[in-house]
N, C-alpha and C positions, 0 to 999 in steps of 0.2 A: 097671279094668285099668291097668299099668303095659305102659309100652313104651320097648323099645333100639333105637335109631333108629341109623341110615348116615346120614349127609347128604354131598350132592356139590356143590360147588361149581360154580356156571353159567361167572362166569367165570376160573376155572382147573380145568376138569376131572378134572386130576390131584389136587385136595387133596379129603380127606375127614374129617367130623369121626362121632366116636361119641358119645352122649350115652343118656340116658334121663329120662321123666320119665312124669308123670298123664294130660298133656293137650298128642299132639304136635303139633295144629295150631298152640295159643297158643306150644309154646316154638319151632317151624319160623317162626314169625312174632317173635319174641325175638331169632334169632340174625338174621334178615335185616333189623331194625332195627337192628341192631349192640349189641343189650344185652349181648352175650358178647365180651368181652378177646380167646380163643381163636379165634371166627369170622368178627371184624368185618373184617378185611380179606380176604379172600375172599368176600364176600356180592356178588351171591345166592347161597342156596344152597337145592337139593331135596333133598325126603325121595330117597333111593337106594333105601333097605328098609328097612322095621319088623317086629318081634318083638312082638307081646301076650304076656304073662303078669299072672297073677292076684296074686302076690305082689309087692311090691317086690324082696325081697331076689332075689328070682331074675331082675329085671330089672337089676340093680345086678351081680350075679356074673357075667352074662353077658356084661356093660359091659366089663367088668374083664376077661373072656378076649378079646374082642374086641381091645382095647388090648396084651391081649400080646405074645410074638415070635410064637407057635405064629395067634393069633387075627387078626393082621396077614396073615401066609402064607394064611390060610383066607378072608379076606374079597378078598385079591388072586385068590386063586384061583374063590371064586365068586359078589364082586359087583363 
């Protein structure tokens, strides 16, 4: 399984990152060690919500709306 993960910041609640990957407990534990540029100054941070899919590429496209103007509005709206 592939998965498009939310993460939320402990401590700054307002910030949230999108990611995806194989395996999200090792990369939720990647970004809260600071191996991510993007996350390390916000850490900790929790899974908010994940997506399973069976393909990559549909974990990745969904990444990608997620990140857009429309996918930004949709995830304020319902996470």
């Amino acid at each position: 399984m592939y998965y498009t993960y939310i993460l939320q910041s402990l401590s700054h609640p307002d910030q949230q990152y999108v990611g995806h990957t194989s395996d999200l407990l090792k990369r939720l534990s990647e970004h809260n060690e600071g191996k991510s540029i993007s996350t390390c100054k916000y850490r900790p941070w929790k899974v908010n919500t994940y997506f399973a899919f069976e393909e990559v590429d549909k974990a990745l496209q969904f990444e990608m709306y997620l990140k857009s103007g429309s996918g930004r509005v949709f995830r304020k709206r319902h996470f």
